[in-house]
Structure formats: C-alpha cells, structure tokens
N, C-alpha and C positions, 0 to 999 in steps of 0.2 A: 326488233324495231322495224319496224314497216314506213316509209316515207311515201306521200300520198302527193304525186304531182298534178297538174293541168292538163289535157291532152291537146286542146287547143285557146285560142286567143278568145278570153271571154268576159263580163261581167260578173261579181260575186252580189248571187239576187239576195241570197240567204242562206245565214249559218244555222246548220240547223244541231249542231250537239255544241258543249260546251269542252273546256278542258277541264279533265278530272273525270268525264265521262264514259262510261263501261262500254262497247260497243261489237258485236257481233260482225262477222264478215258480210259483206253485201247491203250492211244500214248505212243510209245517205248521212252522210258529213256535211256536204254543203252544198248547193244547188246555184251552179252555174247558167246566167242565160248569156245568147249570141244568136243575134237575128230573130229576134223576138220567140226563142226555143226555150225551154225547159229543160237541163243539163242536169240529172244525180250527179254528184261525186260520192263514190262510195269505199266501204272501207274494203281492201282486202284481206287482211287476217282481222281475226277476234283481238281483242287485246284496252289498254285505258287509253286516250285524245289524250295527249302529252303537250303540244302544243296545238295550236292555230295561228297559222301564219298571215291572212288575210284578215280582211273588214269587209264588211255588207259595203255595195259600193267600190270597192277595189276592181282593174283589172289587171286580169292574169294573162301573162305569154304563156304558150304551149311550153311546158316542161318546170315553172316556177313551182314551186313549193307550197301545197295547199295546210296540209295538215302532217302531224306525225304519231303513230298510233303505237304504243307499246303493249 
C-alpha cells in the first residue's frame, strides 16, 4: 500500500483517476495548483486508487493525504 501525500500547501484543480482505477507508477492522480502553477501528483508504485481523499476545490497542507494506491 503506497500512501500518496501533498508536498506542499495547494489547490485540488483536478482529479484525474477515479477509485477502482488501475494505475502505473509515475500516471498523475491529481493535479494540484498554487500560484497560478500546474502541480502532477503522481503515483509511485503500479498498483489499484483504493481511496481519494480530496475534492476538486479542496485545499491541501503539505503532508495531508492525497490518495492511497494498492
């Protein structure tokens, strides 16, 4: 089980996999912005999106709980 945090203090602009979803290392989970940027979150091991923690619209402190990928 891989748990997927925030590196830093951000917007959730868009989820971009669902839960139940198949997901390869390095495919974007959700894309965070802050200060008008464009932020991947991405996964690091292969494995299925077990949960999603967040909403489109959410923000995140550095280290909350993005997603969790088995």
């Amino acid at each position: 089980m891989a748990e997927v945090h925030a590196e830093m203090v951000a917007n959730v602009w868009k989820i971009v996999v669902s839960e139940g979803d198949v997901v390869d290392e390095g495919d974007t989970l959700v894309i965070l912005e802050s200060m008008k940027m464009e932020i991947p979150v991405l996964s690091e091991d292969p494995g299925t999106v077990t949960k999603i923690q967040v909403k489109e619209g959410d923000v995140v402190q550095e280290g909350d709980l993005i997603a969790v990928v088995e």
